[in-house]
Backbone bond lengths (Angstrom), bond angles and torsions (degrees), N, CA, C in turn:
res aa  C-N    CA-C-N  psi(-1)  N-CA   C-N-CA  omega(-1)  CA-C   N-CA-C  phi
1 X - - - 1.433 - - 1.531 109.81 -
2 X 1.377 92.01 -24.08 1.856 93.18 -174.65 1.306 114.04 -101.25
3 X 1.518 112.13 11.93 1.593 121.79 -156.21 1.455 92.54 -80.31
4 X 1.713 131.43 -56.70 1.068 113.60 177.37 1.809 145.20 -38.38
5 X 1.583 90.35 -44.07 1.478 90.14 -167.48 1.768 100.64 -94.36
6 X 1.599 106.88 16.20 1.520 98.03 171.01 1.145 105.93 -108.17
7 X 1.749 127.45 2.87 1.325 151.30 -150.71 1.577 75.27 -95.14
8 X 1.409 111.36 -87.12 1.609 121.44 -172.75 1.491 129.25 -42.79
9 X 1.669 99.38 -29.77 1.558 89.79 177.12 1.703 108.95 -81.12
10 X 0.900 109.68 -29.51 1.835 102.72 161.05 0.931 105.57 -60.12
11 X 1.447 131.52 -85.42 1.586 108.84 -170.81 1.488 119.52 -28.61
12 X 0.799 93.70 -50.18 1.665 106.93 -174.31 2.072 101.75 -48.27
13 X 1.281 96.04 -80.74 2.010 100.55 162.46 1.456 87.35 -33.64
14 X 0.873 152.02 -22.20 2.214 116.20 -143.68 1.917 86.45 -102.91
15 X 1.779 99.35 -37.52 1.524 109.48 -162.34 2.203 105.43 -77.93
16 X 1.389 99.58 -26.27 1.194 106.10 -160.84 1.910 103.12 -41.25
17 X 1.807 117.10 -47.90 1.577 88.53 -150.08 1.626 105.24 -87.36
18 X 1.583 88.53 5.67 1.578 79.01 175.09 1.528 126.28 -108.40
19 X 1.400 104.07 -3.49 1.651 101.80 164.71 1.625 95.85 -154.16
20 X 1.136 114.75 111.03 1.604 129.83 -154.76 1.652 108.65 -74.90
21 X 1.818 105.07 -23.70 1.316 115.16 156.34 1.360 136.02 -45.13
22 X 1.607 87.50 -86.75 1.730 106.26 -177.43 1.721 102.34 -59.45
23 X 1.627 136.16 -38.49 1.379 114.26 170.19 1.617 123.45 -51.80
24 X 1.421 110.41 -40.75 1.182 97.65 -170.42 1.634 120.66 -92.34
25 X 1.238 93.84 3.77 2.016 108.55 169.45 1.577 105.48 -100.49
26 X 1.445 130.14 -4.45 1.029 100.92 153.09 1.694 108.38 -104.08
27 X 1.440 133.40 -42.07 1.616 117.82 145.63 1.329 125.40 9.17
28 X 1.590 112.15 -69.06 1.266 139.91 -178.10 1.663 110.47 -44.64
29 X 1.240 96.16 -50.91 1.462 132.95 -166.25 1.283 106.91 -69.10
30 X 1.234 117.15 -68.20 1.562 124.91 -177.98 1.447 125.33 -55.44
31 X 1.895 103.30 -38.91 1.285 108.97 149.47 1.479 141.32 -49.41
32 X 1.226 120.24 -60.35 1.112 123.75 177.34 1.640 106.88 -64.24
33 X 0.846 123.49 -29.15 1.551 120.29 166.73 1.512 111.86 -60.76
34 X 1.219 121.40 -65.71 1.171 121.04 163.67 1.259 127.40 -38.15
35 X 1.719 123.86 -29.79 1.601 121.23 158.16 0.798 116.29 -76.55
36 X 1.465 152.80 -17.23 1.319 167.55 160.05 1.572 115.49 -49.31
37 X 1.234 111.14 -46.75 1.666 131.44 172.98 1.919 103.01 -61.70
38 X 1.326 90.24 -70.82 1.461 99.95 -167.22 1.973 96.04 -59.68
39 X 0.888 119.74 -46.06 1.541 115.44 -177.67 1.417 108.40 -55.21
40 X 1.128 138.12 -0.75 1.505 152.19 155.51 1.064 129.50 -110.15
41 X 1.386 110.81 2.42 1.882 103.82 178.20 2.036 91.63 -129.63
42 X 1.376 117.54 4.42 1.149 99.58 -171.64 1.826 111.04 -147.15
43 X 1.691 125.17 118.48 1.101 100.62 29.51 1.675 110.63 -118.59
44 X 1.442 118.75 179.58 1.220 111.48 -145.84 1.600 98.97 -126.54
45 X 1.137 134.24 71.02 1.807 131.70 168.93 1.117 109.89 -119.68
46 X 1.339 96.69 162.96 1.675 129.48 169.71 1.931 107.31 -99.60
47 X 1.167 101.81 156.39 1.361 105.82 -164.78 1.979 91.34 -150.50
48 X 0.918 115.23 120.10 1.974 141.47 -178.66 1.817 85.35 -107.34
49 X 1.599 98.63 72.58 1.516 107.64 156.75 1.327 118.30 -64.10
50 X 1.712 121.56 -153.42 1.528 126.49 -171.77 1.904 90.94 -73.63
51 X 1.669 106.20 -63.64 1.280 116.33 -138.58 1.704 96.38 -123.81
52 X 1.510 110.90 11.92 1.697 109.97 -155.37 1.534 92.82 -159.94
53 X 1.399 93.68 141.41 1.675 114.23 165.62 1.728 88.38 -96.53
54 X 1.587 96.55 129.90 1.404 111.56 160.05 1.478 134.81 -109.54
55 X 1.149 106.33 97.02 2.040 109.75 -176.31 1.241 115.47 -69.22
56 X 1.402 126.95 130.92 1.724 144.48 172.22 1.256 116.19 -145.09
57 X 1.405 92.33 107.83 1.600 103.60 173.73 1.475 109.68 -151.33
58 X 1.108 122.81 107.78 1.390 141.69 -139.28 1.595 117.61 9.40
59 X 1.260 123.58 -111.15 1.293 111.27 -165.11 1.652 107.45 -70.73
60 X 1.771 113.33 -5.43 1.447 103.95 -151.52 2.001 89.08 -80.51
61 X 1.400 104.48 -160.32 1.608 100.58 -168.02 1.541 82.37 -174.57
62 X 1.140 119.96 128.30 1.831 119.09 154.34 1.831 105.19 -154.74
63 X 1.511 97.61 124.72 1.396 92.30 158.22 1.567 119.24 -95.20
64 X 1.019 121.25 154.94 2.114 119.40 -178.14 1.882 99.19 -127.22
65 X 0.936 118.99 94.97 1.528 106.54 170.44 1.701 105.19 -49.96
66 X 1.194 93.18 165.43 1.452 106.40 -164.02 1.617 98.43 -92.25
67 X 1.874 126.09 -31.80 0.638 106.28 161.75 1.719 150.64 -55.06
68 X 1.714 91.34 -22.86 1.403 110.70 173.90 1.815 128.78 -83.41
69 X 1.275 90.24 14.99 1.369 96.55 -165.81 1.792 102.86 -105.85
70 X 1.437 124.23 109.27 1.314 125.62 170.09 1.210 113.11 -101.80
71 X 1.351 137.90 29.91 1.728 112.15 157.80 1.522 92.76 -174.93
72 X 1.447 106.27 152.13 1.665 105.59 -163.18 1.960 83.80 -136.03
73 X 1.164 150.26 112.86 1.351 151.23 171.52 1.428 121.23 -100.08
74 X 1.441 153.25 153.88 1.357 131.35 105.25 1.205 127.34 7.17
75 X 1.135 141.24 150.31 1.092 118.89 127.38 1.987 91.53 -173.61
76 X 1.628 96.22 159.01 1.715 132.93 177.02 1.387 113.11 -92.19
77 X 1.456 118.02 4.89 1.542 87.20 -158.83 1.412 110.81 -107.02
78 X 1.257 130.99 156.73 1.108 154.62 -137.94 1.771 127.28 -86.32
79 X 1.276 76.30 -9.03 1.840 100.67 -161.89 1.821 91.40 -78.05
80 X 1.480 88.54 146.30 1.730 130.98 -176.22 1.900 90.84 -45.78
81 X 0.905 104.79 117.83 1.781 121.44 -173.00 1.486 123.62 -159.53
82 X 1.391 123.20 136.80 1.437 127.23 165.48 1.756 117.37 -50.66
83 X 1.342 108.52 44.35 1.336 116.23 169.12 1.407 125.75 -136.58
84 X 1.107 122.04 149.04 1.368 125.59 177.67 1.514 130.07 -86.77
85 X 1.430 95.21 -15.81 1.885 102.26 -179.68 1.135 90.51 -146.36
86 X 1.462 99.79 162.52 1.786 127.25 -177.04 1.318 94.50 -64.19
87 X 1.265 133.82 -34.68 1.794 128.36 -153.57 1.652 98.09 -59.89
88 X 1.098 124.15 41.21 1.906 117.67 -171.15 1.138 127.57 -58.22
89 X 1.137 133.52 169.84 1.340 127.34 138.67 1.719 110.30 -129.56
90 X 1.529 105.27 140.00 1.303 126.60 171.58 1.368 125.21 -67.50
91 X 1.520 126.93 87.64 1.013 126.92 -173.29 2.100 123.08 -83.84
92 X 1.064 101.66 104.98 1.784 98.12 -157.93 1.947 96.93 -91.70
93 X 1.030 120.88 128.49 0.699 133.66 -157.67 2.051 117.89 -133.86
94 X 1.366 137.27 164.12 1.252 120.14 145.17 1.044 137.05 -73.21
95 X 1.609 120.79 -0.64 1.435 132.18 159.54 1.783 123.44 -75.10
96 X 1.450 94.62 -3.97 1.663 91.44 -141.99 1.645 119.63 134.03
97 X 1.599 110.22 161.03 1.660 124.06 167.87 1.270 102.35 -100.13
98 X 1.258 102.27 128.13 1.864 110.73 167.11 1.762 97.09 -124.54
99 X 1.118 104.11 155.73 1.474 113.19 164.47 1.439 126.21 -120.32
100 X 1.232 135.85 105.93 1.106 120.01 169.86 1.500 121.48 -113.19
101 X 1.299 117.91 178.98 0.998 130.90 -167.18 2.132 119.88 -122.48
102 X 0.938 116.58 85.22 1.458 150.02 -173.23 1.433 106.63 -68.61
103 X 1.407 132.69 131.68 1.247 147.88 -168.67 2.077 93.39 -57.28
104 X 1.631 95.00 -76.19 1.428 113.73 158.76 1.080 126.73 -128.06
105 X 1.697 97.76 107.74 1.376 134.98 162.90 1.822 125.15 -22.86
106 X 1.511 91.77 -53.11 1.637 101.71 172.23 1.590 124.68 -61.56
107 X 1.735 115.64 -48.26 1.047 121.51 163.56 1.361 129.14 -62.57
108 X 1.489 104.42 -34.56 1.620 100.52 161.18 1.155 139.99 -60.17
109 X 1.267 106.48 -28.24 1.830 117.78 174.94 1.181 94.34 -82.80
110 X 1.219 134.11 -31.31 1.846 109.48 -169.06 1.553 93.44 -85.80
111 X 1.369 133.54 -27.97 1.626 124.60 -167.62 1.809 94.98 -77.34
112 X 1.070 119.41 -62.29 1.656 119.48 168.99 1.581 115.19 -32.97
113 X 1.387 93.75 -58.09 1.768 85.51 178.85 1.486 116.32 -61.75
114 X 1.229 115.22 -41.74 1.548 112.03 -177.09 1.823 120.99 -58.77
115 X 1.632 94.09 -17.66 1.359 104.19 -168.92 1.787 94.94 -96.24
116 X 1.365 131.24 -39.50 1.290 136.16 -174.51 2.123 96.80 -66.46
117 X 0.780 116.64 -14.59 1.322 117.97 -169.58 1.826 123.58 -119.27
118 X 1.329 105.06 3.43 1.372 134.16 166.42 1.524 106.35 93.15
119 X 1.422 109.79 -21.84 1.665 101.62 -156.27 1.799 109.68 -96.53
120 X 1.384 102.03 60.38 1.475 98.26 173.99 1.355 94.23 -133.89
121 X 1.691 100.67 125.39 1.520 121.11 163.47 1.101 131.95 -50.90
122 X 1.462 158.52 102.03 1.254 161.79 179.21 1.889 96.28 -59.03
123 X 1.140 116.28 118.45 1.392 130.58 172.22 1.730 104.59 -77.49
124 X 1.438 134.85 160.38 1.266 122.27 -165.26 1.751 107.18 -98.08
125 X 2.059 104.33 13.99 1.684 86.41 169.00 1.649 84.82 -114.74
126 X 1.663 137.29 18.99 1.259 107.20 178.96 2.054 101.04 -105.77
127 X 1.645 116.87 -1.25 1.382 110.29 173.99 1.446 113.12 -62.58
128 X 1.450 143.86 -11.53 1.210 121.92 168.93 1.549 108.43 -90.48
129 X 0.997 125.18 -33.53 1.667 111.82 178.80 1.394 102.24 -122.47
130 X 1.367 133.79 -83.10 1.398 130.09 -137.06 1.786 99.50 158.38
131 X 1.207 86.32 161.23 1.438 97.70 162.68 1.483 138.19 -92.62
132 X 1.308 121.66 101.73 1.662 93.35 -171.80 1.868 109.75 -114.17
133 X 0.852 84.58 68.97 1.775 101.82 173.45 1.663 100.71 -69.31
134 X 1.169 105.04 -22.52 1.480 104.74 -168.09 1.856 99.81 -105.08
135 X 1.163 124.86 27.05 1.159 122.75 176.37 2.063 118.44 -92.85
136 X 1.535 95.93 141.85 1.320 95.49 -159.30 1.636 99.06 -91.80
């Protein structure tokens, strides 16, 4: 994802001593692209609120009540998602499938499930926010 704008800032270095322009407009270039990337992939957690799974991954934002959530999977696949690694899980939902990607996967499905199913205890440091054990 980052291959391009690290593609250009070399070119860009390779072009600099010989036309002081075009190196440093594509430099220029490659950079700001490169902030552009990262300003969308970062930063990137999950948050096991009271009543809501909360998604953050750069500018994106989704809450999923837990009640609305019917199917929690594995999954590898590859598709454009609020995650950082393949290790995902497929969250199926009445909004939609999102996939994210969870430090640990195992503990997350059992803390989600306990919360999708009413019987998870709120500890007295998770009543002001949530838990984010599952943050990436």
């Amino acid at each position: 994802m980052l291959a391009g704008p690290a593609l250009a800032v070399l070119i860009g270095l390779y072009f600099l001593p010989q036309s002081a322009w075009i190196g440093a407009t594509a430099v220029l270039l490659g950079l700001i692209r490169a902030a552009f990337i990262l300003r969308y992939l970062f930063p990137c957690y999950y948050c096991l609120l009271q009543d809501q799974l909360f998604i953050r991954c750069g500018l994106l934002r989704m809450e999923i009540p837990y009640r609305a959530i019917r199917k929690i999977n594995p999954s590898n696949a590859p598709a454009a998602s609020p995650a950082l690694s393949l290790r995902r899980l497929e969250i199926e939902s009445q909004q939609g499938k999102v996939l994210i990607s969870p430090r640990n996967r195992k503990k997350f499905i059992q803390e989600l499930t306990l919360r999708m199913h009413g019987r998870y205890e709120l500890t007295s440091q998770e009543t002001g926010g949530g838990s984010e054990v599952a943050d990436q």
